[in-house]
N, C-alpha and C positions, 0 to 999 in steps of 0.2 A: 397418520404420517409418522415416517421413520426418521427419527434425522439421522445426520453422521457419524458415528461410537469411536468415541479415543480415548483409546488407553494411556492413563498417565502411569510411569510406573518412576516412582520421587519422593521426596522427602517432603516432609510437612514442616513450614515453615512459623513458628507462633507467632512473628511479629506480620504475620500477613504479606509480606512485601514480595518472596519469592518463592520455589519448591511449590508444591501443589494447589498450594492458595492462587499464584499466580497464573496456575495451566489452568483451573478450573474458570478464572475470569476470561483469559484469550480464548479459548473455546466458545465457551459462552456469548465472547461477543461477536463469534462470527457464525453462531447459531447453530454448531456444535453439542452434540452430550457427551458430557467428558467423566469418563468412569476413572477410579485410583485405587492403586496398589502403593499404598505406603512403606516406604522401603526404612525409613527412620523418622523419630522425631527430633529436633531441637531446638535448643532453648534462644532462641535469639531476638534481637531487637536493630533497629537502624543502625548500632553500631558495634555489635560482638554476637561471635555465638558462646552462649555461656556451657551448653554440654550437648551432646550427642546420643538419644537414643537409642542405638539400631534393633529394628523389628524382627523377630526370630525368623528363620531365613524356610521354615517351614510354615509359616503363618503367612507369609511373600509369597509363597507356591499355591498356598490353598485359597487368597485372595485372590490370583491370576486368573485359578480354576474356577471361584465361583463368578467372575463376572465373565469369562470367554465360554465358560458353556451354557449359558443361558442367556445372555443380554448378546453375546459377541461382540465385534469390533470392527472398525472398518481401516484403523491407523494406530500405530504405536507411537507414546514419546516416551526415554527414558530422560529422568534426568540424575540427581543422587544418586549414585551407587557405590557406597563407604566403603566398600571391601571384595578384597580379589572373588572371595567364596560368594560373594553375595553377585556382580559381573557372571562367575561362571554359570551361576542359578538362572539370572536372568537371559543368558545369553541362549540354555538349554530351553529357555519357555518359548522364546521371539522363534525358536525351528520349527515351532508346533503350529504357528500362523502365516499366512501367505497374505500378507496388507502391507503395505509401507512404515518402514518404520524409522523414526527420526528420532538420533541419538544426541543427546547434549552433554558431551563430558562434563559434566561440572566437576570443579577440583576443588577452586576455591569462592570461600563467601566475598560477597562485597567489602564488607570490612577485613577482611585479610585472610581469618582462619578456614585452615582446611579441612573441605571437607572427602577426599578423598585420600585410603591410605598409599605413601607411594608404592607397596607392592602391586597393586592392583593397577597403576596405569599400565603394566604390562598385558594383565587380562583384558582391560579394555582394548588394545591393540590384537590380541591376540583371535578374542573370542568374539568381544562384542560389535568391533568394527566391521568383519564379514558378514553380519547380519543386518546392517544399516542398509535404508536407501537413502540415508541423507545423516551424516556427521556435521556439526554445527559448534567448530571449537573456536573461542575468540583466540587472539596473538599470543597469552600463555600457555592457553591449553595445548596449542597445535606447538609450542615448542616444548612439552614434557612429552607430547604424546612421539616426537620426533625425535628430540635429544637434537637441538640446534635451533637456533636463532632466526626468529619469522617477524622483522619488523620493517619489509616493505613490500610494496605491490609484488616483486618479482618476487620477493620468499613466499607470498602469498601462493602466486601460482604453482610456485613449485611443492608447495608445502601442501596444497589441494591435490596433485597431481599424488604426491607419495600418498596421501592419506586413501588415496580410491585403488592403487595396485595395492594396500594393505587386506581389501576387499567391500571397504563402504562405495555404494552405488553411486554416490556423489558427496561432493565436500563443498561447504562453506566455511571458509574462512573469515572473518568477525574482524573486522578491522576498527572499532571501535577507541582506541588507544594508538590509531596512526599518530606520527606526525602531521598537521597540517588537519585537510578536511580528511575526517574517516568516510572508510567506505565497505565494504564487504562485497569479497571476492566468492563466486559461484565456480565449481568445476562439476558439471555434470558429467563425467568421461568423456566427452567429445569438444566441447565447446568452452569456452571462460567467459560468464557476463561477469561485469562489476559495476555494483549499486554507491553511489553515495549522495547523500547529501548534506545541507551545511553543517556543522557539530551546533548540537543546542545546551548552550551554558548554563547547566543546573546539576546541581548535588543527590538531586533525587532519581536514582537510576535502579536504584534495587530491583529484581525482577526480569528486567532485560533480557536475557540470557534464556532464562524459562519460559515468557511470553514470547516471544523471537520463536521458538524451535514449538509450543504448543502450536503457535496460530500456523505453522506450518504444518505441521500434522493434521489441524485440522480443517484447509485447505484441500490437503490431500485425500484425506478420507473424503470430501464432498467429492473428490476427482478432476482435483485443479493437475494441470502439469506444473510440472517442479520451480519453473524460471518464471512463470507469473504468483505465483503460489509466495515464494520468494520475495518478491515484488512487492506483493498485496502487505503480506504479514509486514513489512518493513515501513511500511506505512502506517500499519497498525500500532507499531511499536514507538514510531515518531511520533502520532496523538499521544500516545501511553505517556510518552516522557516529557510533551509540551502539558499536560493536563494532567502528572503526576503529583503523590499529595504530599503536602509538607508537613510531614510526622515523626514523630521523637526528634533526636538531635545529632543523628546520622547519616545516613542517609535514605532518605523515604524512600516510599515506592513510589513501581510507574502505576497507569491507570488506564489498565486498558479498556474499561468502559467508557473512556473519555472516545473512540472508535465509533461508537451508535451514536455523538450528537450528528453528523451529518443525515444517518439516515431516520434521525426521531424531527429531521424537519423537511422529511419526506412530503405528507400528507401539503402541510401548509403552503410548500411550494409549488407543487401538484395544484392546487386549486390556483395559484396567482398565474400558474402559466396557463390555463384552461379558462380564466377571465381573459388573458389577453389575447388569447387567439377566436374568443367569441366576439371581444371587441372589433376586431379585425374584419374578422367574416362579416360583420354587419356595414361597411362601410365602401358605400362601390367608390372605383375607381382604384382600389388600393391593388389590384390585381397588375395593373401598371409597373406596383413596383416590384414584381417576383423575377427574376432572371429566368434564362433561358434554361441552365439548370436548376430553376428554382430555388426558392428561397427555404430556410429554414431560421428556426426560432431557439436558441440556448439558453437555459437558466441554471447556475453550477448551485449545489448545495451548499448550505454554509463549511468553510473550514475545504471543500473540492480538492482532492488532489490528482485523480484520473478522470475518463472519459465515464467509466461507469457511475460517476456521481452529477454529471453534468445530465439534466432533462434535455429532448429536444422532441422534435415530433417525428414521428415514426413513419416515413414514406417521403419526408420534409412537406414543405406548404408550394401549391402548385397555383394557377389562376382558371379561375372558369371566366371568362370572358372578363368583363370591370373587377369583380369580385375575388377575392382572396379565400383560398379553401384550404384547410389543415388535410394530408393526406392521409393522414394516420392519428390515432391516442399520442398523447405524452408520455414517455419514457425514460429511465434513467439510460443514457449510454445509448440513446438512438443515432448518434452522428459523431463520429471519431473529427470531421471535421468543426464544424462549430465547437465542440469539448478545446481541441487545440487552441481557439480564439481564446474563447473562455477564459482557460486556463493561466493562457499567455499574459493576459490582463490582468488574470488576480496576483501573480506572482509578482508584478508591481504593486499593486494596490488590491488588498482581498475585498473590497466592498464591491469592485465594477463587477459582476456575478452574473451579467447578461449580455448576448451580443446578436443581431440578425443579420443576414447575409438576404442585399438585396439586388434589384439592377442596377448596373454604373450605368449616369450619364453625366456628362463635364458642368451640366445646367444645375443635377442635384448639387454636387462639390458647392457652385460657385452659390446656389439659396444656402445649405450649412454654413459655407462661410459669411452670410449676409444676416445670420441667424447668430452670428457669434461665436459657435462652435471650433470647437481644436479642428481640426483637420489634417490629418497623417497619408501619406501614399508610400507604395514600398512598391519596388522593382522586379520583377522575377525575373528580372533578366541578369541582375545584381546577387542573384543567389548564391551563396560557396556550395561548390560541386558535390562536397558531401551531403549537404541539403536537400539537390534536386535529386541525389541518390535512395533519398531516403522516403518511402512512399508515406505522402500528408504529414512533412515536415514543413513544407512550402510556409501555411499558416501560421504556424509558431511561430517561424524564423522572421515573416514578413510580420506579425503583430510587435511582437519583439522589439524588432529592429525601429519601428516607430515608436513606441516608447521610449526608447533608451532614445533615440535621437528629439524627440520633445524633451523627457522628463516627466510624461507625466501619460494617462490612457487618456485619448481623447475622444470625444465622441462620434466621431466618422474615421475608418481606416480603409483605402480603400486601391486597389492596384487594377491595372490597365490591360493585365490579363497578357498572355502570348500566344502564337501557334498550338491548337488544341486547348487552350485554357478561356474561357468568357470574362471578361472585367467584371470585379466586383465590387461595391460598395457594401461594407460591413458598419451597423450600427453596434454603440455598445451603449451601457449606460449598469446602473445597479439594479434594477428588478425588470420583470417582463414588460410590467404598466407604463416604467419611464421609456421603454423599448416603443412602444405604441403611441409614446405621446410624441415621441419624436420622428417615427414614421409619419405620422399626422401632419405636424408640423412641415417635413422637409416633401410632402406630396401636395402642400397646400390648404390643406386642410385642419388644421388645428389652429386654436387661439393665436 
């Protein structure tokens, strides 16, 4: 087995927190082999960098050479690069490769000192930008590399838009030091996404910047497109900084192994959802409650943030006469729809991590409610237009919306269906088993 080859080409950082220590973690934790061209060392800790080594600019050229003519490559990231001579070197090597290459001006450290000389942000502009498929400068870098002021959405975009007629294939803009909630603007030359979510209140960020632009690289070397890639790594990057570690008296690193707890509890959820659908199968009558579209079964992994982490069953679960029958294995990212329930649920409360979608009938509602059960309904006919616009937004918006108007996930959410849609009853609860015990229950059939 081959995996994905990225070239880091960075500085090496001693206190572990950023520079190639950091590229060599994001890699790695998205199952990447991450090869390096160490462009400097320096001396630094959470809170200074105490001096600057740089590596002889021929010793940079013949590291290039030995790992692209034997190992090769399938993605570039630069990141460090201290000097105009040292830009132009790099810039002559990246002509020599046809893979994506993902540039991260760094200029400056965390704690303030710089590590780029200002002669050289001209050569970054000049030489090294044309050779980008993706430029990743946060709100300082893109106002040196511009010469003008980038501190809102709309200099965002505009600031994305110059940096790609400079000749980078795309630009990210780093909004990390907005006012307000940050967010980070995409210009892929045609289109602008922008990503944000809440700002997490912690001192330990170091790395950021170098993990952000590795896991995109190494994204793209497996052959992700740019705006999920994007996506993915930024997720990555927000474990990195909720599970960053608190070291020296500066500011720590992220941790972007903290990335693999959802899927190191792969295995164990894998088998809880494979009890519950054996439990299932063996129980007639339950076949009753699959809808006309069938039903399906959701279990998100711990910490879930997209569909691909959410299990469901692969074909969803259909009825053989009484009996209930899985149509497919369990899989991560088998149902875009249940992942939405899911989802929708943990972002109130991250325990509720399971949901089934069964048949509506106004009998089941009224046993839930005789059972005690929260009980939520939501409208589609109440949808904002943007919603219905948006294909399998519906569930989101309708789990949502019951929430927020409880206060709380309840355990039946369920709407009445419209023109072309079947009414659904959705169970939810925290594991597959309590999923089961409460289909049981509201079919008659449990304690």
């Amino acid at each position: 087995m081959t995996p994905a080859r990225v070239l880091i080409i960075a500085g090496s950082d001693s206190g572990g927190g950023a520079g190639i220590q950091a590229d060599l973690k994001a890699a790695a934790a998205l199952g990447a082999h991450a090869m390096t061209v160490i462009t400097a060392l320096t001396a630094q800790n959470t809170r200074e960098v105490r001096g600057v080594h740089p590596v002889p600019l021929d010793f940079v050229e013949q590291q290039f050479a030995a790992v692209a003519e034997d190992i090769g490559l399938d993605a570039v990231k630069t990141g460090m690069l201290h000097s105009a001579k040292l830009v132009e070197l790099v810039a002559g090597l990246l002509a020599l490769v046809k893979v994506p290459v993902v540039v991260d001006p760094v200029m400056v450290a965390k704690g303030g000192s710089r590590l780029l000389d200002p002669e050289a942000v001209e050569a970054v502009k000049t030489q090294l930008l044309p050779r980008a498929s993706l430029v990743t400068p946060n709100l300082d870098e893109a106002e040196a590399l511009l010469g003008r002021p980038v501190r809102d959405r709309a200099a965002m975009e505009a600031a994305a838009v110059e940096l790609v007629s400079l000749g980078a294939g795309a630009a990210l803009i780093k909004g990390g030091h907005l006012t307000g909630q940050p967010g980070d603007l995409l210009f892929d030359g045609k289109r602008n996404y922008f990503f944000s979510a809440p700002r997490i209140d912690t001192p330990h960020t170091h790395g950021t910047g170098c993990t952000l632009a590795s896991a995109i690289a190494s994204l793209l070397a497996q052959g992700w497109d740019l705006a999920p890639a994007v996506e993915r790594a930024r997720l990555l990057v927000r474990r990195a900084i909720t599970g960053g570690l608190v070291l020296g008296h500066g500011h720590g690193p992220v941790n972007a192994l903290a990335d693999l707890g959802p899927r190191l509890e792969l295995g164990p959820c894998l088998a809880e959802m494979d009890a519950a659908i054996e439990r299932m199968e063996g129980v007639p009558g339950l076949g009753d409650m699959i809808p006309e579209v069938r039903g399906q079964l959701g279990y998100a992994l711990p910490g879930a943030a997209s569909a691909a982490e959410v299990l469901a069953v692969a074909g969803r679960i259909t009825n053989i006469g009484p009996m209930l029958k899985a149509a497919g294995p369990v899989r991560p990212g088998a149902s875009s729809h249940v992942a939405k329930i899911v989802l929708a649920a943990m972002s109130a409360d991250p325990s509720m991590r399971a949901a089934m979608a069964c048949r509506f009938d106004q009998a089941l509602v009224e046993r839930a409610k005789d059972l005690g059960w929260a009980v939520g309904e939501f409208s589609r006919a109440n949808e904002p237009p943007e919603v219905k616009q948006r294909e399998g937004s519906s569930l989101e918006w309708g789990t949502s919306n019951v929430i927020e108007r409880l206060g709380m996930v309840p355990e039946v959410i369920f709407d009445r269906g419209e023109s072309g849609k079947e009414p659904v009853l959705r169970l939810l609860a925290r594991n597959p088993g309590a999923i089961v015990d409460r289909l049981l229950l509201l079919a008659g059939q449990g304690a």
